[in-house]
TORKOLVEX-764328 format. One record per atom (N, C-alpha, C): x, y, z; residue in one letter. Coordinates in pm, whole numbers, padded with zeros to 5 digits, always signed. Layout:
BEGIN
XYZa ...
***
This chain:
BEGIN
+01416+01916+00861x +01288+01842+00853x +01258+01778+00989x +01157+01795+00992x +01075+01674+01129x +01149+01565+01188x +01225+01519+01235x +01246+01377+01230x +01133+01272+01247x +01076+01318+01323x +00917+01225+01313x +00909+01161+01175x +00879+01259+01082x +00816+01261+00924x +00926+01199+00877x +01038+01234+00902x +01137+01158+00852x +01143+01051+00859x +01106+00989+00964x +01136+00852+01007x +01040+00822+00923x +00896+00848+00935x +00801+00815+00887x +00845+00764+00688x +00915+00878+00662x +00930+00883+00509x +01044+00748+00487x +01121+00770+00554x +01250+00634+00524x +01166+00487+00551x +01063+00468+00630x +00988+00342+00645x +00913+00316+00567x +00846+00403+00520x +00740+00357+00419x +00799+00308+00271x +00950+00383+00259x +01018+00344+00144x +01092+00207+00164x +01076+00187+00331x +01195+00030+00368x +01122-00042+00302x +00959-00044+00392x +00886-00156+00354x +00801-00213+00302x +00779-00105+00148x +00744-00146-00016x +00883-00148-00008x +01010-00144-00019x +01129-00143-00076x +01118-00356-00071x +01116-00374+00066x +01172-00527+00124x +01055-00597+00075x +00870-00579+00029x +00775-00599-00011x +00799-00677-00146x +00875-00587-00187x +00883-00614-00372x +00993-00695-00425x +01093-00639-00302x +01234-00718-00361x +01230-00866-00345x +01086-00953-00323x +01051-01053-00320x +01010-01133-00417x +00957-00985-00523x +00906-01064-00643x +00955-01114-00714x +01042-01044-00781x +01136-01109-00886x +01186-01219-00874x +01186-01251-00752x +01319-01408-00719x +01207-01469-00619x +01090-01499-00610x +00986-01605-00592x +01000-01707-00587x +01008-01755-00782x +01023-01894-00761x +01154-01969-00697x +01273-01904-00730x +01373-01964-00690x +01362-01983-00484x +01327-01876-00433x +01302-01885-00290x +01190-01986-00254x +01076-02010-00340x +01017-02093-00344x +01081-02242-00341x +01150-02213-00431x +01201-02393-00473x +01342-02430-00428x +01343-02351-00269x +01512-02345-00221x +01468-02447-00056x +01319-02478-00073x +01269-02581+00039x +01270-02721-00035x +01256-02815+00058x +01243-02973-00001x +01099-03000+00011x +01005-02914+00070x +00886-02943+00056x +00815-02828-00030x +00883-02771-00121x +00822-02695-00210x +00743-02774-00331x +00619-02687-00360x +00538-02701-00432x +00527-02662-00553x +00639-02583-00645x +00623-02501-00753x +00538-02403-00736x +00422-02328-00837x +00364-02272-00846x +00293-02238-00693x +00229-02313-00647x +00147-02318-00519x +00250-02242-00393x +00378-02260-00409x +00424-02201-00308x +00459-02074-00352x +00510-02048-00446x +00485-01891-00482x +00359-01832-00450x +00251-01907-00452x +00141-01800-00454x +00138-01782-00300x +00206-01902-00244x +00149-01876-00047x +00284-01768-00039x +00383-01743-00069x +00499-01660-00024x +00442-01498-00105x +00420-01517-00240x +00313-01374-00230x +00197-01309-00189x +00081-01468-00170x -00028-01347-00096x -00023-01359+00082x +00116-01447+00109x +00121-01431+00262x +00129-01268+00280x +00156-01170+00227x +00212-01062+00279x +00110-00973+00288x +00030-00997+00130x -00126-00907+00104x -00240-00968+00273x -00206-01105+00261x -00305-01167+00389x -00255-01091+00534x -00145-01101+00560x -00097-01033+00690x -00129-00885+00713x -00109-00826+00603x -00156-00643+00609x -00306-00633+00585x -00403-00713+00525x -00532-00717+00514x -00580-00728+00659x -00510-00840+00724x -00628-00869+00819x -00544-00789+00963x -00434-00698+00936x -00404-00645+01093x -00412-00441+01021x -00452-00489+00920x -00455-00265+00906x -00568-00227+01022x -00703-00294+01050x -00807-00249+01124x -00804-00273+01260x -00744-00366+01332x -00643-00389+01443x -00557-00286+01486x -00438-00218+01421x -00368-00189+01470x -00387-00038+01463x -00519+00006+01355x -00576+00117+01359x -00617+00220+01471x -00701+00085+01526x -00755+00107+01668x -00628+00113+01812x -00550+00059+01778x -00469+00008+01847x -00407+00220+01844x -00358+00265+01736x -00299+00359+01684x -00346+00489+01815x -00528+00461+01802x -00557+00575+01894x -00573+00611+02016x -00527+00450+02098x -00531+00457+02218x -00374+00397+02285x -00260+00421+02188x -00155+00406+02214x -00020+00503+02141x +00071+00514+02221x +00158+00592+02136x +00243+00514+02014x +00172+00640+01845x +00174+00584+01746x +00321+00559+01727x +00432+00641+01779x +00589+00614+01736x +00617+00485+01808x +00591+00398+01881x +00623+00267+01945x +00571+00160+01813x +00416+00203+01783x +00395+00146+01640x +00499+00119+01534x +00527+00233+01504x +00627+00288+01407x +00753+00204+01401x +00815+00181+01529x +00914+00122+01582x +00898-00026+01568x +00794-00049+01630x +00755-00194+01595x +00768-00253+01453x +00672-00174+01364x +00673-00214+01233x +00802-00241+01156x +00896-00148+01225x +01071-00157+01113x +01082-00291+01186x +01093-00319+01345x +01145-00472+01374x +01067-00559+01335x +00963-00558+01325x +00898-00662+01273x +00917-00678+01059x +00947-00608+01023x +00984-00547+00950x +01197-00628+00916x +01240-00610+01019x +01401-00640+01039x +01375-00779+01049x +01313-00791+01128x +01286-01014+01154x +01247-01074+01074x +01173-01015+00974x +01114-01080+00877x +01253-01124+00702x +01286-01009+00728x +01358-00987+00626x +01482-01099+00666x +01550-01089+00780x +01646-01230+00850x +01633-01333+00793x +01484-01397+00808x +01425-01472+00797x +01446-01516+00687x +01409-01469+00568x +01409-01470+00478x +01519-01482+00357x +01626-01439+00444x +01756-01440+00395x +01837-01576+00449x +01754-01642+00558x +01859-01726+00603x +01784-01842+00591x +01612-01872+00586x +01574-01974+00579x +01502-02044+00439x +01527-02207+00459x +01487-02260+00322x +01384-02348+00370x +01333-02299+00479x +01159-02347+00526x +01090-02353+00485x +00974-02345+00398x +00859-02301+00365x +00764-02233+00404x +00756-02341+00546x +00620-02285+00590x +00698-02150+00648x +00814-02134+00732x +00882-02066+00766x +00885-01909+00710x +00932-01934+00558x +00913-01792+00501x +00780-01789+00473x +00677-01845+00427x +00545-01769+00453x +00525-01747+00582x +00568-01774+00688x +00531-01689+00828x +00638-01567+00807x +00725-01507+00730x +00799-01444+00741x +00729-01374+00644x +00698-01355+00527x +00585-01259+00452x +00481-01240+00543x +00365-01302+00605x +00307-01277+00645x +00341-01185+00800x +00443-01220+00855x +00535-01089+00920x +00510-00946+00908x +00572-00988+00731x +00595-00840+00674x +00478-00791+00634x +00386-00867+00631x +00251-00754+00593x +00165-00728+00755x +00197-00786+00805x +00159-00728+01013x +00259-00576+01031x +00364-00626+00951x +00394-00466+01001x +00394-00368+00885x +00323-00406+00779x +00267-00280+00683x +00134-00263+00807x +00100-00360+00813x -00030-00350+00886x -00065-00213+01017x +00063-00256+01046x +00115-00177+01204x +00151-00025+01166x +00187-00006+01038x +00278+00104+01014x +00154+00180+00958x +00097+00178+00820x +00034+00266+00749x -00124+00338+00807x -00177+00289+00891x -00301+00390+00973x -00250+00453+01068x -00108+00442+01140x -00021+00547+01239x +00035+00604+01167x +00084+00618+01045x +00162+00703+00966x +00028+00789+00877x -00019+00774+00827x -00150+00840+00792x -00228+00950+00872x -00221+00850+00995x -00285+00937+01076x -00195+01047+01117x -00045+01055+01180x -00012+01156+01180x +00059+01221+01080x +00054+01198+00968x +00136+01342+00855x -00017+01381+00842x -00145+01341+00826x -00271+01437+00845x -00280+01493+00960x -00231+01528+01084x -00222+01660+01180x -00135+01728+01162x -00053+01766+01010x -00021+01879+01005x -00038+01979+00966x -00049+02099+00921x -00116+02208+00841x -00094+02179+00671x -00008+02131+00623x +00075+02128+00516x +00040+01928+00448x -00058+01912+00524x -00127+01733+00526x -00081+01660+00400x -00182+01763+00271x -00167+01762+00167x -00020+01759+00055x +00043+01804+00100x +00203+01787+00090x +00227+01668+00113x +00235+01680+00248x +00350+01559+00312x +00256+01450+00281x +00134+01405+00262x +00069+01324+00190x +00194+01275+00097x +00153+01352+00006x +00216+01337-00150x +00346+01311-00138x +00430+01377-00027x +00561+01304-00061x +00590+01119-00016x +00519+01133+00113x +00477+00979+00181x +00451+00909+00057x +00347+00873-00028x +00322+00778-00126x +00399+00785-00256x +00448+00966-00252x +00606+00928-00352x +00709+00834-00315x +00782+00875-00199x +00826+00732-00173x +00773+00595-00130x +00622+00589-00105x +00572+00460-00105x +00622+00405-00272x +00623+00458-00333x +00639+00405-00473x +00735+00391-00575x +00825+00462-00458x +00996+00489-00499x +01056+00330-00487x +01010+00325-00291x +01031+00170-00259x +00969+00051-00319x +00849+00059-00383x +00833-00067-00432x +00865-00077-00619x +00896+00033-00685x +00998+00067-00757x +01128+00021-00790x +01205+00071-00683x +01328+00023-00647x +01339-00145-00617x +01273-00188-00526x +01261-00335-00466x +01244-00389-00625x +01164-00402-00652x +01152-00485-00789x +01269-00475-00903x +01339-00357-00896x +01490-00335-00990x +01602-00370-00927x +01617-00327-00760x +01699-00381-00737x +01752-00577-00747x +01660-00623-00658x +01648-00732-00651x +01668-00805-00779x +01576-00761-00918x +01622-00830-01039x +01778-00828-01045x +01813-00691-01033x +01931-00653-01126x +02048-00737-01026x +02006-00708-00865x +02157-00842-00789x +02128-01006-00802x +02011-01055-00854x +01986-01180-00859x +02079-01227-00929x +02143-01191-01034x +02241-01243-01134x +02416-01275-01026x +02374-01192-00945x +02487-01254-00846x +02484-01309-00682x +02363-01275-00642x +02352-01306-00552x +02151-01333-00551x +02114-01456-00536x +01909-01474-00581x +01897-01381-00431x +01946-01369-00356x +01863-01278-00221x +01938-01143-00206x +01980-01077-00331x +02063-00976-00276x +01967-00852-00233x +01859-00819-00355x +01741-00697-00278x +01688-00706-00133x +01694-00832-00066x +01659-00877+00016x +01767-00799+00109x +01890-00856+00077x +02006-00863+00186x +01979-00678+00249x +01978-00597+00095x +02007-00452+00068x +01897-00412+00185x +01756-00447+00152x +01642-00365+00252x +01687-00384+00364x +01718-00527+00418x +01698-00581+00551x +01842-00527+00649x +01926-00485+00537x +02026-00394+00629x +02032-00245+00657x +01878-00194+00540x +01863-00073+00556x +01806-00065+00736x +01690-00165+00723x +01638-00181+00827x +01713-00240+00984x +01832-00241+00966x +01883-00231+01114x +01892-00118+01138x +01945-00047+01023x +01986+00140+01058x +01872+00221+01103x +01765+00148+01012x +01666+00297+01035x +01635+00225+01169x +01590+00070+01232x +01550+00067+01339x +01631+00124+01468x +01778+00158+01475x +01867+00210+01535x +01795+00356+01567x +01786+00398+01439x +01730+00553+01488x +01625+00586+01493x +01514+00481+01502x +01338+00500+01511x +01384+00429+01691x +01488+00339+01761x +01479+00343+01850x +01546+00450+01933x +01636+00573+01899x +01682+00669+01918x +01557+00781+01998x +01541+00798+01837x +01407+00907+01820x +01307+00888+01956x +01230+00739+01931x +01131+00719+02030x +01159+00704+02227x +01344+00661+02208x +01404+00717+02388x +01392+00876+02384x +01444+00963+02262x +01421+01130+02313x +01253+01166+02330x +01209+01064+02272x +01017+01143+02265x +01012+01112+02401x +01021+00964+02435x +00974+00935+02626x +01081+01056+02718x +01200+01068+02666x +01255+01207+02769x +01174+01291+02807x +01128+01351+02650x +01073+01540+02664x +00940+01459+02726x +00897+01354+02713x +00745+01359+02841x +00731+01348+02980x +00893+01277+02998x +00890+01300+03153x +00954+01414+03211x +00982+01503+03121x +01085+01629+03164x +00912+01731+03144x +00814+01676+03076x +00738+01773+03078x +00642+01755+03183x +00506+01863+03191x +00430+01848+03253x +00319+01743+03246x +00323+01690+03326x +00262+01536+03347x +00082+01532+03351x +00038+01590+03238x -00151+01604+03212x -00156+01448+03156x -00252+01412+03225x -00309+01255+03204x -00402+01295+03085x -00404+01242+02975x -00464+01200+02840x -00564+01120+02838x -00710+01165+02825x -00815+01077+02820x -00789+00985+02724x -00743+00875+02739x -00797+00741+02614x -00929+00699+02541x -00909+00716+02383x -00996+00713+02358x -01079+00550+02331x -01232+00546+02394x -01256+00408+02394x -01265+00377+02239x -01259+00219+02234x -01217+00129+02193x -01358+00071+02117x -01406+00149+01988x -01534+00120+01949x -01560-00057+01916x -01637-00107+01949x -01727-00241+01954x -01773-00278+01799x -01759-00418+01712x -01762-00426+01631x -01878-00360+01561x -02032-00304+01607x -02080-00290+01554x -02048-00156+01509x -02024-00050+01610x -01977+00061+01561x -01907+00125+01401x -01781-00028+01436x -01707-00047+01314x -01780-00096+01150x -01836-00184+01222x -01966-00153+01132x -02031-00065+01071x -02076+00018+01155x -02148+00136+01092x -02101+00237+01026x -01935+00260+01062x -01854+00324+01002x -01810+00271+00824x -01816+00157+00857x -01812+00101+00687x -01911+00107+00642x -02044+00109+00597x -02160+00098+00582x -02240+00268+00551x -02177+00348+00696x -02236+00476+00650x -02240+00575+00543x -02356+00616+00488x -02346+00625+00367x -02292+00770+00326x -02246+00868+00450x -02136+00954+00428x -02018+00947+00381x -01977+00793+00433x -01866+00774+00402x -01836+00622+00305x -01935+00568+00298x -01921+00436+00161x -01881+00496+00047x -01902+00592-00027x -01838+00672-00142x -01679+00619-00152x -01629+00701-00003x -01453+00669-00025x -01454+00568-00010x -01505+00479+00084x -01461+00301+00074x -01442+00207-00060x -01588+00290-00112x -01629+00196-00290x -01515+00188-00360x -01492+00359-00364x -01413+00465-00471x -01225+00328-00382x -01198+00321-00312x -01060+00318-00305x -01058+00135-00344x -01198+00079-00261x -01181-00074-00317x -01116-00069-00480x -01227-00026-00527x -01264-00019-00713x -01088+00054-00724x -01075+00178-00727x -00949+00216-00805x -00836+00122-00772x -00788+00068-00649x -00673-00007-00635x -00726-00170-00686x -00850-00193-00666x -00879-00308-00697x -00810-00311-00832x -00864-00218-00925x -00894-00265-01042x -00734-00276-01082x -00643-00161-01025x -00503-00169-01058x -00471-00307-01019x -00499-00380-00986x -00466-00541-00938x -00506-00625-01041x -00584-00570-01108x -00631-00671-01213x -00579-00676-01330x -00516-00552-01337x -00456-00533-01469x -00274-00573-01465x -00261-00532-01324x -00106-00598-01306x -00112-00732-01290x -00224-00776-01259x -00255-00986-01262x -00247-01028-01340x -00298-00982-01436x -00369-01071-01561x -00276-00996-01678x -00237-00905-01720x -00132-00846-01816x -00011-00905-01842x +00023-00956-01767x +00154-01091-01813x +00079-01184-01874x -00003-01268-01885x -00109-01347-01939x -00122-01313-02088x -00245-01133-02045x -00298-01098-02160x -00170-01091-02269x -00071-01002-02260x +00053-00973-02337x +00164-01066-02439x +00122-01192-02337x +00237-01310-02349x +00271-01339-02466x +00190-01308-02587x +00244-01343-02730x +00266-01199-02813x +00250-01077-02719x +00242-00955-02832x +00374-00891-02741x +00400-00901-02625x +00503-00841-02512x +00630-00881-02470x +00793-00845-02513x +00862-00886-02416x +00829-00905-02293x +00931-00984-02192x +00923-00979-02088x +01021-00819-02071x +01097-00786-02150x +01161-00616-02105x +01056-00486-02131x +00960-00560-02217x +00874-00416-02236x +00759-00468-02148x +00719-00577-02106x +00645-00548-01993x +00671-00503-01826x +00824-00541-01821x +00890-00489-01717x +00892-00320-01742x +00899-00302-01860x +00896-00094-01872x +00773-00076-01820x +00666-00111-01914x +00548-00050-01888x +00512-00090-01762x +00507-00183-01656x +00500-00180-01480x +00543-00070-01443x +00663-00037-01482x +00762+00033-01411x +00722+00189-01445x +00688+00216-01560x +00589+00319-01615x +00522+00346-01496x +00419+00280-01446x +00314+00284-01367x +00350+00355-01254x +00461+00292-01213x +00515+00375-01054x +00573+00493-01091x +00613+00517-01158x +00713+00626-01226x +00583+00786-01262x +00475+00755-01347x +00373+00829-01324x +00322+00832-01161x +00315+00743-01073x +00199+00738-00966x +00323+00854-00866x +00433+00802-00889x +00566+00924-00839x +00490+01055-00852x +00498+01102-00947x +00511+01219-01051x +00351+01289-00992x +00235+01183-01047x +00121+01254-00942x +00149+01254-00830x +00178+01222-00722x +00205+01202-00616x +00261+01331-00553x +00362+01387-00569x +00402+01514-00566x +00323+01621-00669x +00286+01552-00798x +00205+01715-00839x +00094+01755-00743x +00020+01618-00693x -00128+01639-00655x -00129+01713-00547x -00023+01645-00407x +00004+01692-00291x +00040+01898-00293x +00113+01950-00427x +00150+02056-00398x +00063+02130-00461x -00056+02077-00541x -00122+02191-00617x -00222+02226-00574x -00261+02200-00396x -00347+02261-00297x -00482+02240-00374x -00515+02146-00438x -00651+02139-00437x -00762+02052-00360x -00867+02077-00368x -01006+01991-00282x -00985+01856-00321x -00974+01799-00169x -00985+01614-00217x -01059+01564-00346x -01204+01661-00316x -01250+01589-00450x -01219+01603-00598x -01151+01715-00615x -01139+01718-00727x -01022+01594-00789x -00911+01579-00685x -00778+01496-00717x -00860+01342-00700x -00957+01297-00636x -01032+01178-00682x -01118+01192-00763x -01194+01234-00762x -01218+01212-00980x -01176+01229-01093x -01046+01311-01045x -00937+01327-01186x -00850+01162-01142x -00857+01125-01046x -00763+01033-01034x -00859+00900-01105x -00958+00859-01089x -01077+00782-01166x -01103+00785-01313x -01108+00928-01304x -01073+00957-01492x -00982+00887-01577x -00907+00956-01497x -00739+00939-01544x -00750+00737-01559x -00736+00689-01456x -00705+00570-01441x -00803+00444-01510x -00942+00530-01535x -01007+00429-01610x -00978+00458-01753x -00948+00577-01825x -00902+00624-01942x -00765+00520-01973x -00674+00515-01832x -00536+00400-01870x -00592+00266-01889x -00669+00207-01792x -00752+00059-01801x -00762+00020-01963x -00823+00110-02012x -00894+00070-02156x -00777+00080-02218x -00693+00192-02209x -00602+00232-02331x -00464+00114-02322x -00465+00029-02144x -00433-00094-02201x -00417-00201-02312x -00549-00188-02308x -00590-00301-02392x -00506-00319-02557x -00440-00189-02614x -00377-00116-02743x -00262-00060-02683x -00212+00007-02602x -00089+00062-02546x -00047+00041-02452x -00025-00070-02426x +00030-00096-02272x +00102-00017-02184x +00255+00057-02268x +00324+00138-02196x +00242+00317-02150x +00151+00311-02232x +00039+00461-02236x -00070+00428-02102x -00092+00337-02142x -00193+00226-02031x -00170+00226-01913x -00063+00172-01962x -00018+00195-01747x +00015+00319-01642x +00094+00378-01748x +00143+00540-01748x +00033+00626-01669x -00056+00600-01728x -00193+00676-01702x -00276+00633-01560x -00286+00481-01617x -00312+00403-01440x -00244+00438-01322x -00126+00474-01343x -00069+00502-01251x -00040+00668-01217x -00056+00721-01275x -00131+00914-01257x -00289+00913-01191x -00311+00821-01225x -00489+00814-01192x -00459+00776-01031x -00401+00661-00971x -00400+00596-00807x -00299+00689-00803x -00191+00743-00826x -00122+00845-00732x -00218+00944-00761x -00272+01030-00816x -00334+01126-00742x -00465+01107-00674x -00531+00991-00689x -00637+00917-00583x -00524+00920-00469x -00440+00860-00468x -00379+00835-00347x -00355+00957-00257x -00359+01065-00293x -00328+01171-00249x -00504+01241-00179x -00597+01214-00264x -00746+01267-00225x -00765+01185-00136x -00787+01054-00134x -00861+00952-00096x -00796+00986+00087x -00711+00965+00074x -00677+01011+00282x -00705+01128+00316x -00671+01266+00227x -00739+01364+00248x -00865+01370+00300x -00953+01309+00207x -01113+01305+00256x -01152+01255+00395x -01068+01114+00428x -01096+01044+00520x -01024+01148+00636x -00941+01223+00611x -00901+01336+00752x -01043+01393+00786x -01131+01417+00657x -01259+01509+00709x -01429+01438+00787x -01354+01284+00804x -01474+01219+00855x -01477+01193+01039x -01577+01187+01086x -01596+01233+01237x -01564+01080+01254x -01432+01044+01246x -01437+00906+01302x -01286+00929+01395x -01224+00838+01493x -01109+00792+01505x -00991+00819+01455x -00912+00900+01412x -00807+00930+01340x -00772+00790+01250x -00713+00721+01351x -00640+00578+01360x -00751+00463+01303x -00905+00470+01349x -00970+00405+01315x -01000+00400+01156x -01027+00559+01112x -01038+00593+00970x -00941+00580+00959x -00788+00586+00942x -00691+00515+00819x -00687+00355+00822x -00727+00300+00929x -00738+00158+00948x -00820+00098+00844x -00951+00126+00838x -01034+00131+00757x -01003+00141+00601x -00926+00294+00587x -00877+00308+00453x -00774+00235+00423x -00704+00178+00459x -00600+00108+00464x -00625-00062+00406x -00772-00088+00482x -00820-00210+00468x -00893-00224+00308x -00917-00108+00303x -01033-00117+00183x -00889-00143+00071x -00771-00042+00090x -00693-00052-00023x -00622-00212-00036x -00597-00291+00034x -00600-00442-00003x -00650-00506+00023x -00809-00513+00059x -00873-00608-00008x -00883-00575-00140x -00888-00440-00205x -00963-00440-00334x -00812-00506-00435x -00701-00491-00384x -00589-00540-00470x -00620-00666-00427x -00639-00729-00304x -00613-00869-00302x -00761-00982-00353x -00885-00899-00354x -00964-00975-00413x -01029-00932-00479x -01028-00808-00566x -01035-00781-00726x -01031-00879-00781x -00920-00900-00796x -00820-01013-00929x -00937-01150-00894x -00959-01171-00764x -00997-01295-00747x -01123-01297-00855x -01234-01203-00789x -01332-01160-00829x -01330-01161-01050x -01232-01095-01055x -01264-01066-01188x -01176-01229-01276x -01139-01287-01224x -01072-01415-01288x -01210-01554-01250x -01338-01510-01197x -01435-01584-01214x -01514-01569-01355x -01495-01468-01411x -01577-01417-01536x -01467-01442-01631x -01339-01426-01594x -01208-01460-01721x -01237-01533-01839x -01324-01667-01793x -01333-01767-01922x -01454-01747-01948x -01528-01662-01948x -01647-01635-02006x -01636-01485-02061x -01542-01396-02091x -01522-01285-02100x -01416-01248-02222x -01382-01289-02124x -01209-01278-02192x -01146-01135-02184x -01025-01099-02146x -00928-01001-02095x -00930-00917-02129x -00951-00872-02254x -00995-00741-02315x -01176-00684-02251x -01249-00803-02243x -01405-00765-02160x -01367-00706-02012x -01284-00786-01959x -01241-00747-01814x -01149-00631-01808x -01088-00589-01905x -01061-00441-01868x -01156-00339-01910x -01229-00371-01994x -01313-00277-02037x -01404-00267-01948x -01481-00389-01872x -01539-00361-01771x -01509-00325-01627x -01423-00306-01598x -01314-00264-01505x -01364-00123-01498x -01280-00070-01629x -01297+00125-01659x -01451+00182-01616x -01519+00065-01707x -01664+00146-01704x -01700+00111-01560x -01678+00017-01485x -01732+00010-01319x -01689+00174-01269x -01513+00153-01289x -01442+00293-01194x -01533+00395-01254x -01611+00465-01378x -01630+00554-01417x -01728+00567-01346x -01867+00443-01299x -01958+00465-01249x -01987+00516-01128x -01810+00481-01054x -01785+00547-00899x -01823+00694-00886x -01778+00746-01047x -01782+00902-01013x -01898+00917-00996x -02031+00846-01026x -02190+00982-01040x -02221+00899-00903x -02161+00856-00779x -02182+00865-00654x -02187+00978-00555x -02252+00999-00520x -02263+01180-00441x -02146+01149-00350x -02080+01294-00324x -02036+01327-00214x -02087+01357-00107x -02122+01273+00035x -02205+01329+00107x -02136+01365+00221x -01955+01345+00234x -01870+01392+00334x -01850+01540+00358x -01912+01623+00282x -01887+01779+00247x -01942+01803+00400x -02064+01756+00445x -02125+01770+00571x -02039+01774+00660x -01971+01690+00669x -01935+01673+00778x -01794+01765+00822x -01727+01833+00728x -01627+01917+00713x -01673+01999+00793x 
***
């Protein structure tokens, strides 16, 4: 295999792996400072991470196409390695939320350079699908591991990623001394850089109505998966273990696996794997509401095989390589990180069963949006 891709594949699994292995043991990391807050500091140590990858995916996008993306790459595991230290050794507060928010600068750093290059290969569609299989392996794993060593050690998922991550950074700094070799052993053609589009540009790129379809379509499908993993501990709390709501989560990744590799190998048109993925996932939304473990199952077949169209498409838009996954990248957490916000204003006027139902029927409405990217192919 590639080592490139390789590297690429072992990172994306480090860091949903080190992402998640946070959740389970929250409060206790929370309440291991003297200026902890209960509740309030859990929420700054979980959405520090969504805040850090929100506001540097479109940054480092740009950054992606006028710099070499494996130094990115490299960056992201250390930033990535420091964070995780951090985290293991300090009972700061403010401290470990600068240390989540770390770790989402270098999701930030990592996922529009990794995007961008497994889409220049012939085989895109594949290695797509295996990339977000293990995107989902790691945040999978992180959430089991971490439960299952807390009983002996509250930071052991922690300890596990953050030592994966000396190794792989060992050999992402390997890899990236042989790439600078073969360029100075090669022939020395100077590389036009590409300029550095001006906010309005960026602008117009979100906005254009070739391409607002995929922006809507990826807010709405991941959004809405945010709403239902928010608020479903809530909704459940008197009909749900806490072990059968831990299945049915875990359901979710376990299907988004499973599409993930079917979608990538069964060579079909982006569009078709995003509106089966919309289908699919607003069909799970509702069937929530009565089957949780069916519910999720499904939600999560629906965003893995979106996950698989949705970058596809964006390979076929006349933008930036780096700029378009930046972009796509951005749309996919804000819509997880302010979905939930959004739909917990209507909560007490609704009520949880209205909010998934209206959830489904929004995603369904994504579909009778034209495709107008066909053009531009």
């Amino acid at each position: 295999m590639d080592k490139n891709r390789l590297l690429l594949y072992f990172t994306v699994f480090l860091i949903m792996g080190l992402s998640n292995a946070v959740i389970p043991v929250l409060p206790e990391i929370a309440a291991s400072g003297e200026e902890s807050t209960g509740v309030l500091a859990s929420g700054l140590l979980f959405s520090g991470y969504f805040i850090g990858a929100l506001v540097m995916m479109l940054p480092f996008g740009l950054l992606s196409d006028r710099y070499d993306g494996l130094r990115l790459i490299v960056f992201s595991i250390l930033l990535t390695l420091v964070s995780g230290i951090v985290l293991l050794v300090s009972e700061n507060l403010f401290v470990l939320v600068l240390a989540r928010l770390a770790e989402g600068v270098a999701c930030g750093a990592f996922f529009p350079v990794a995007y961008a290059r497994l889409s220049e290969y012939e085989e895109k569609s594949r290695y797509i699908g295996e990339f977000n299989f293990l995107l989902n392996a790691g945040l999978a794993l992180g959430v089991a591991l971490a439960g299952y060593l807390a009983q002996w050690y509250i930071k052991g998922g922690i300890f596990i990623f953050t030592a994966m991550a000396i190794l792989l950074l060992v050999a992402g700094a390997m890899i990236l001394r042989q790439d600078n070799r073969s360029h100075e052993t090669s022939p020395k053609v100077r590389a036009k850089e590409p300029d550095i589009p001006g906010v309005r540009t960026i602008t117009d790129h979100f906005t254009n109505a070739k391409y607002s379809r995929i922006w809507i379509i990826t807010f709405l499908l991941f959004g809405i998966t945010g709403v239902v993993i928010a608020f479903y501990p809530d909704y459940s709390q008197e009909t749900l273990s806490k072990t059968a709501l831990g299945i049915s989560i875990a359901a979710m990744y376990v299907s988004a696996m499973i599409a993930n590799i079917a979608a990538g190998r069964l060579n079909l048109h982006y569009s078709q794997m995003i509106r089966a993925g919309i289908a699919i996932a607003a069909t799970g939304t509702l069937l929530t509401i009565l089957h949780p473990l069916s519910g999720f199952a499904l939600i999560g077949a629906g965003s893995g095989t979106g996950m698989v169209g949705l970058p596809l498409a964006v390979t076929n838009m006349r933008i930036q390589r780096g700029l378009a996954m930046g972009i796509f990248n951005t749309c996919i957490y804000a819509g997880i990180g302010l979905m939930p916000v959004f739909a917990s204003v209507f909560l007490g006027i609704l009520g949880f069963e209205a909010i998934f139902a209206a959830c489904a029927i929004i995603l369904l409405f994504s579909l009778l949006i034209k495709d107008k990217l066909k053009s531009e192919s």
